[in-house]
N, C-alpha and C positions, 0 to 999 in steps of 0.2 A: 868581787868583794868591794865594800867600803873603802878607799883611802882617804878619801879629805873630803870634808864636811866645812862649807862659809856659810855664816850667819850673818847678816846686816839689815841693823832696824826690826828687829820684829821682836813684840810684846816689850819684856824687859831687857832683851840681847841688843847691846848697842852693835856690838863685833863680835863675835866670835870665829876662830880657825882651829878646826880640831883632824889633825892626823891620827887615821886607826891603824892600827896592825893585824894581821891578821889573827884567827888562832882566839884565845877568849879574853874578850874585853868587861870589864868591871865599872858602872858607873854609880858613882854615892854620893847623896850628899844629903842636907837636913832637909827636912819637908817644905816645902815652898820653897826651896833653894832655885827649884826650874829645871827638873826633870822634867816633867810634863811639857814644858814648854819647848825643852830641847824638842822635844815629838812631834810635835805641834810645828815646829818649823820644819822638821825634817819630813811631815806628812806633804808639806808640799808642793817637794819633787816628785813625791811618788802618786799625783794626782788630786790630791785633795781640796773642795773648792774653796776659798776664804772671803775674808771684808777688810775695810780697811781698820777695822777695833783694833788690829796684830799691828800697826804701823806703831813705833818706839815715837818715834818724830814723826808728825803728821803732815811732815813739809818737805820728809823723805820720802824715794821710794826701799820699799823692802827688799831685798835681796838673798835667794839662798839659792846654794852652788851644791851638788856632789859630784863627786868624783870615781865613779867604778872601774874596777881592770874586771874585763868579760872577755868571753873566749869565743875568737870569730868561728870557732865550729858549730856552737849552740844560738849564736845570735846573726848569722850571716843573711836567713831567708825572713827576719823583721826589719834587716836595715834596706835589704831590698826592695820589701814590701813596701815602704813609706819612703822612699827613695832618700835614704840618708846616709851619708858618710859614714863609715865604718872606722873604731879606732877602737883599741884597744883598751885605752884608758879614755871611756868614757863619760863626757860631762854633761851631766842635767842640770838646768839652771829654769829658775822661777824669777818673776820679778812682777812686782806688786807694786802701782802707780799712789800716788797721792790720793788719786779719784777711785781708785779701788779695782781699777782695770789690770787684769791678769795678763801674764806673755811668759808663753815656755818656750823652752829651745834644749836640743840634742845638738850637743856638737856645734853649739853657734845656728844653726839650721831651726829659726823658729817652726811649732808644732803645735797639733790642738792639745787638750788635755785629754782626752782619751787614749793619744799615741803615747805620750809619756804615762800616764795609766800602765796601758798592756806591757811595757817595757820595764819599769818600777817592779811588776806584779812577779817580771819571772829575777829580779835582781834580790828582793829584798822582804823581806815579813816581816810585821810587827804584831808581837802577840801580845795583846794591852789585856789588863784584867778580866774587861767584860767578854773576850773569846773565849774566855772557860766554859761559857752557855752555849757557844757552837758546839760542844760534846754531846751537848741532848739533840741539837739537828740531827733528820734523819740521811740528809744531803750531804752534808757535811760527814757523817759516818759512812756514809758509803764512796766518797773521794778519800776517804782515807782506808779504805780496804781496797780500795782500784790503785791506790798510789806506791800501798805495801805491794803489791801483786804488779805495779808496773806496768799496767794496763790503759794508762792515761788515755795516748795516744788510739786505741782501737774503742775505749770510750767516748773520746773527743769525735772519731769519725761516726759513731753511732746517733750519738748526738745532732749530728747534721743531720743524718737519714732519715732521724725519728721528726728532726721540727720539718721538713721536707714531708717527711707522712702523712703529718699534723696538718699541713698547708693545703693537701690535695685533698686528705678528709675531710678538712672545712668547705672548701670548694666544691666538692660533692653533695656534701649536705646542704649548701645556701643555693649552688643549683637545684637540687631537689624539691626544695621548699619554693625556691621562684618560680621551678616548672609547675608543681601546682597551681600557687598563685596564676602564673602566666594563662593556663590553659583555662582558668573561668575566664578569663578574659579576653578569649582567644576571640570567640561568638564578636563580642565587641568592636574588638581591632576589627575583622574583618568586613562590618558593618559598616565603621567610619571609613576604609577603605573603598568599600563599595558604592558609597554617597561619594567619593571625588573622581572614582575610575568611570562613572556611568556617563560623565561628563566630556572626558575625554580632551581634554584641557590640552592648549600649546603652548608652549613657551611664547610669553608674550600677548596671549591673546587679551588679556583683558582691557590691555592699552588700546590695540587694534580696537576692540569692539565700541570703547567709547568715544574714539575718533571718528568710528561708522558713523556713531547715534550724531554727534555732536554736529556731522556733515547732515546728515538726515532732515536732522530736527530745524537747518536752516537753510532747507529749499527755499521756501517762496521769498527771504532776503537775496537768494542766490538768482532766483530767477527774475526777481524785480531788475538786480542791477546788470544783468546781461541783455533783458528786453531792453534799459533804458540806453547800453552801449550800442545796443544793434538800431533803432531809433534812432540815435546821433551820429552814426557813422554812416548807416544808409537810407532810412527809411526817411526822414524826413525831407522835402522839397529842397532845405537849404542842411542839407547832410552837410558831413564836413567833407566826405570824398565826391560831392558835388561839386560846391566850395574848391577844392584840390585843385578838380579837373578843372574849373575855369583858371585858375590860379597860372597853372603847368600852359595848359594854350596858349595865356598872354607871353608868357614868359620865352615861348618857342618864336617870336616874332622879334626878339630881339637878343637872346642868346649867342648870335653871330655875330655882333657886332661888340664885346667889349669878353675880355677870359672871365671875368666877375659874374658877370650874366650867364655866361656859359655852366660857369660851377654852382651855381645858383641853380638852374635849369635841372641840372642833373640829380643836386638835391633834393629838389621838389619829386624829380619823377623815381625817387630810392623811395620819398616817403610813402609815394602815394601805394608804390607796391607793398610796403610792408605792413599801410593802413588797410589797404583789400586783404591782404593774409591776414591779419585782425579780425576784421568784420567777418569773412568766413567763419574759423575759429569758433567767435565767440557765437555766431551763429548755431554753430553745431554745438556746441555746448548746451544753447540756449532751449536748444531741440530734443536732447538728451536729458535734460536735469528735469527730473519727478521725482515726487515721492512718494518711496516702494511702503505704502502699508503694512504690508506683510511680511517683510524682511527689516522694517521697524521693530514691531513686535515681537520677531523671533529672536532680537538680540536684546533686544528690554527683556525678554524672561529671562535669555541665558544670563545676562548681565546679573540679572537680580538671584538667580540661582549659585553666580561664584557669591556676590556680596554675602549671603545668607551662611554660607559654609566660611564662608574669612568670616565674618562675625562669629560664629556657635565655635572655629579655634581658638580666635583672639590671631587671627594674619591679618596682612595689610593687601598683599595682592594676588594672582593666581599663580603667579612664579614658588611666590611661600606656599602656597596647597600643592603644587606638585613636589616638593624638598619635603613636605609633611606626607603626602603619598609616599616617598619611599623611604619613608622610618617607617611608617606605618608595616609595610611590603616588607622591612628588615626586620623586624620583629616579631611578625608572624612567620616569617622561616624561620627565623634563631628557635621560634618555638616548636615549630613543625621539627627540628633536626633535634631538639632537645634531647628525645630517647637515645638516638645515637651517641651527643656526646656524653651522655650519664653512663650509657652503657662502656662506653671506651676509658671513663672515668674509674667507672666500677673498678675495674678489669686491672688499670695501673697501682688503686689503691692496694686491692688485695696481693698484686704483686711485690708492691713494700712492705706489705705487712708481713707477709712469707717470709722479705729476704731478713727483715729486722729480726725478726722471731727466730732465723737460723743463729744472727749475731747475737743475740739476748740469752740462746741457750748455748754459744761458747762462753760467753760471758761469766754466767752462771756459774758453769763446767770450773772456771779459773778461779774464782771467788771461795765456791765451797772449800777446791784444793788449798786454799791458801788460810782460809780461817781458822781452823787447829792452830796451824803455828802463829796464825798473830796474836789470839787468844792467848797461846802460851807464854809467850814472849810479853804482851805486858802485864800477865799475872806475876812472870820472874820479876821484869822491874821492880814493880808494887814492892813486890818482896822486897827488895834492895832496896828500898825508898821508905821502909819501915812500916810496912803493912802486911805484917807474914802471914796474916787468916784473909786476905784483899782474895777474891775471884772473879777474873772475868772472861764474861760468853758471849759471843754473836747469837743473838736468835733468826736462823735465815727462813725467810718463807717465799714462797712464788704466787706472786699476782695474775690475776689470769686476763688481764689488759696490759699492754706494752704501755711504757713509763718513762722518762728522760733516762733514766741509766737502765732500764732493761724491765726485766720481769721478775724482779726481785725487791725483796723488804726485808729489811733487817734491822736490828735494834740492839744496840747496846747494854746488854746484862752488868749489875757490879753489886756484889756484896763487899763489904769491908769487914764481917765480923764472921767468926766459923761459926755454924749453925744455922747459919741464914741463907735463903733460896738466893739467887741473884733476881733481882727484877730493876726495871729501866732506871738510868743512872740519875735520873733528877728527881727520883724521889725518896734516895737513901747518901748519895754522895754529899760528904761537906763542901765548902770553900779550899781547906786544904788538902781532901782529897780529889777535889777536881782539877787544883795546880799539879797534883803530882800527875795525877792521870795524862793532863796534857800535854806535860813535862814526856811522858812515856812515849807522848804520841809523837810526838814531833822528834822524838832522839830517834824511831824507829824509822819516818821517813823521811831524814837527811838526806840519803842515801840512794832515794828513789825521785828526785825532784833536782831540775836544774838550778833551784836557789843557790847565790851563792852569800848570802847573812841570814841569820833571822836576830832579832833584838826581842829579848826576853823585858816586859814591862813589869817587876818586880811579882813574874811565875811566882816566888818562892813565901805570896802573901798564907797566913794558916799557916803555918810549919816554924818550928826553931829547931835549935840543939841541932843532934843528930841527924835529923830529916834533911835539914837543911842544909849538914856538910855533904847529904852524900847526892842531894839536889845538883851542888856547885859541881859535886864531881860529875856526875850524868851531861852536866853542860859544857866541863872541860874536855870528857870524851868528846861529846859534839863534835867542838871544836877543830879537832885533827881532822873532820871531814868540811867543816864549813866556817865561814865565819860568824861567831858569839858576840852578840853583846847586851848585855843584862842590865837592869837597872834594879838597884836591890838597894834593901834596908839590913840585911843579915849577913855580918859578919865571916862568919861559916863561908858565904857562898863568893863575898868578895876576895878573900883570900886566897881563893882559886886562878884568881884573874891574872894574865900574863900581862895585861895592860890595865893599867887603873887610873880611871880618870875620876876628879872630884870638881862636883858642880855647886858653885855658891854664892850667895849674894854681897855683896859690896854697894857702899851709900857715898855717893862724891857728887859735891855740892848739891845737897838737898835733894839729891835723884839715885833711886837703887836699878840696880843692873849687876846681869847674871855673866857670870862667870867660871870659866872649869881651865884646871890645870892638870896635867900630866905626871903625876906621882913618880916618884922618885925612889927606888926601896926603902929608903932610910922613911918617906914621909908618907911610904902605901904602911906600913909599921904604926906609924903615929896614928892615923886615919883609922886603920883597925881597931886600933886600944881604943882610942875614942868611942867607936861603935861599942864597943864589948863595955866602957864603963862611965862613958862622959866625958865632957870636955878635958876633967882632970888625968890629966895622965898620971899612971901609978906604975912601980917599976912591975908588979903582979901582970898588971894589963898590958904592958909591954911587953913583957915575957908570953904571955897568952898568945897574943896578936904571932910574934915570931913562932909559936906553936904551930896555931893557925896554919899559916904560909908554909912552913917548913915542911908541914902533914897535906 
């Protein structure tokens, strides 16, 4: 339940601190007083996204606090889930920047907004005027025939199974449709495949082959300058290992006589061997180096046969056409094994569909059993809510396609006058009979739903007098099972309230700002007669008012 509610800075609320009680709470006050606004703040703890328009002072941040006592048996496996501290009395907090940046937090433990979402969603409701049109939902009629029947949870896991269904059927079918596609195109792939296999490519070869040509293409430079080294080394009269050897001779005639000359000597006769292992060498080189015509042209075509295929992919080298050869190789198996996995596809889908269709017809089985008595139950309401000729029916029917909550269709029947057939609720219900209807709905599943508030946004709009006493009383029942709290214009219904809070406006220094105080019996008294006759109080209206309350 609710216990304490901080407001700071937001719309016209400079401060507000409101402690609830449990049990049924009453809030009044004159129209623009900031009801609405109370809600408006209060929407967001429970996830709702805002701007900075809500900022009082725009050089403040906004702040709102609640405070819930939950019970670690129904909230133990979400605090888990999102790894957060567990307490008993716990606090949601929002806080809304200058610049308009949002920050939630549980427990101090900042959080996105969708965790405090899912959290809010099992702590609290708010039934604002415009939910009286989820009565004509067809969705929404049927979570309220799952909720009466207590069936949530075996609908929540169906739920899973069926968008799981949904995920493998789509899967099946966009395979389906690609295996078609794929297989005109199969002819193709295997085509462009066959233009880079016939080749027979290595890693690397392209590089290799153009360092061939590029050796190739500059023999006669190569053999110029090796004829012109073998000429200078030996062939000529005054070669330089001519030259050497007279060199080394003279040298050996005086090498004995000085270590300098000696090392000298030696010198000479290192170089002259390593210039004969030269001149060999290059020799043999010189003897070797031709060029092969025909192993020119065999690598200028291949060459020109990768370049042709890089160019018509858009590659750079023959390394990319083998990485494109085997995409090419990979998608022409994925499409060759295609029947297999459609067939293995098939096989799982129909297997969900079987077990779903077992689950959809318990389903079913629970539903019908329980629709008489819901049907019954809030035609008796009706009755008690001052609609004694009101009749209403489930019309159930069976779809013959599996659906989010099963295989079933249902509709909400209502007549309100005797004599008249029931037929669907939004095109014979008023405004105040859709309050009450909803009124009906929600008293029946208190009971079946871990909520522990719901806040009634002035349900009791369409209705006076009597309707609307026995409205208050339908919400004081409530009550004893959860916690109420209403916002109302009707007398009748605030009188009810174990707690009454009055919400109002006040103007200090040039600036209005909302305000609510905690009623006192002597001043929930005064507040009634008000309601019942105007500002003026009169001792009739006071007397009423203590009717009122006393009844």
């Amino acid at each position: 339940m609710l216990l304490h509610l901080s407001i700071t800075n937001y719309a016209i609320i400079e401060k507000l601190e409101i402690d609830f009680n449990n049990g049924f709470t009453v809030i009044t006050g004159e129209t623009g007083a900031g009801k609405s606004i109370l809600l408006g703040a209060l929407s967001l703890i429970l996830g709702q996204r805002v701007d900075t328009s809500v900022l009082n002072d725009k050089e403040k941040k906004c702040l709102v606090e609640g405070i819930f006592k939950i019970s670690k048996e129904n909230f133990t496996s979400f605090f888990n889930e999102n790894d957060l501290d567990f307490e008993e009395e716990t606090t949601i907090r929002r806080e809304i920047s200058t610049s308009g940046k949002s920050r939630a937090f549980i427990n101090d433990t900042p959080v996105n907004l969708n965790v405090i979402k899912d959290l809010a969603e099992q702590l609290i409701n708010i039934h604002s005027q415009h939910q009286n049109l989820l009565v004509k939902d067809g969705n929404y009629q049927m979570a309220i025939i799952d909720s009466f029947a207590n069936i949530q949870s075996n609908v929540e896991d169906y739920k899973k199974k069926y968008l799981h269904y949904v995920s493998k059927r789509n899967e099946l079918e966009k395979l389906k449709n690609n295996d078609w596609n794929s297989k005109t195109d199969l002819d193709f792939l295997k085509f462009q495949a066959s233009e880079i296999e016939v080749l027979k490519l290595q890693l690397g070869e392209q590089t290799t082959i153009e360092e061939q040509l590029k050796l190739l293409n500059s023999v006669e430079d190569i053999k110029m300058v090796l004829h012109q080294a073998t000429n200078l080394l030996v062939d000529k009269e005054e070669s330089i290992l001519v030259n050497l050897k007279q060199i080394i001779q003279s040298f050996s005639k005086i090498n004995d006589l000085l270590p300098e000359y000696k090392t000298l000597y030696e010198r000479l006769n290192s170089v002259s061997i390593e210039l004969n292992d030269i001149a060999r060498e290059v020799n043999l080189l010189n003897d070797n180096t031709n060029f092969d015509k025909e192993n020119a042209d065999y690598l200028n075509n291949r060459l020109s046969s990768i370049y042709s295929l890089e160019k018509k992919h858009r590659l750079s080298n023959s390394d990319e056409l083998l990485s494109f050869l085997n995409e090419l190789n990979y998608k022409i198996a994925q499409i060759n094994s295609a029947d297999d996995v459609i067939l293995d596809l098939e096989k799982e889908v129909v297997k969900l569909e079987s077990e779903l269709r077992i689950i959809a017809k318990q389903l079913t089985e629970t539903r019908k059993k329980i629709i008489p008595n819901l049907c019954q139950k809030i035609t008796t309401n009706l009755k008690e809510l001052g609609m004694p000729e009101a009749t209403f029916n489930i019309q159930h029917q069976l779809n013959t396609e599996l659906g989010m909550f099963g295989i079933d269709k249902i509709e909400f029947l209502f007549s309100a006058n005797k004599g008249f057939n029931t037929v669907e609720i939004y095109k014979v219900a008023s405004g105040g009979e859709l309050s009450r209807l909803m009124l009906t709905l929600k008293s029946l599943l208190v009971k079946s739903k871990n909520l522990s508030t719901i806040i009634f946004d002035e349900i009791d709009t369409g209705v006076s007098g009597d309707i609307a006493d026995k409205m208050g009383n339908m919400m004081k029942q409530m009550s004893e099972d959860i916690q109420i709290l209403t916002i109302t214009h009707l007398p009748q219904v605030a009188a009810k309230g174990q707690q009454h809070l009055k919400i109002y406006k006040t103007t200090n220094d040039n600036k209005t700002v909302t305000s609510l105080s905690i009623l006192s019996p002597l001043e929930k008294v005064e507040e009634i007669a008000k309601m019942l006759s105007g500002k003026e109080l009169t001792k009739a209206a006071l007397e009423n008012a203590r009717n009122l309350i006393s009844n």
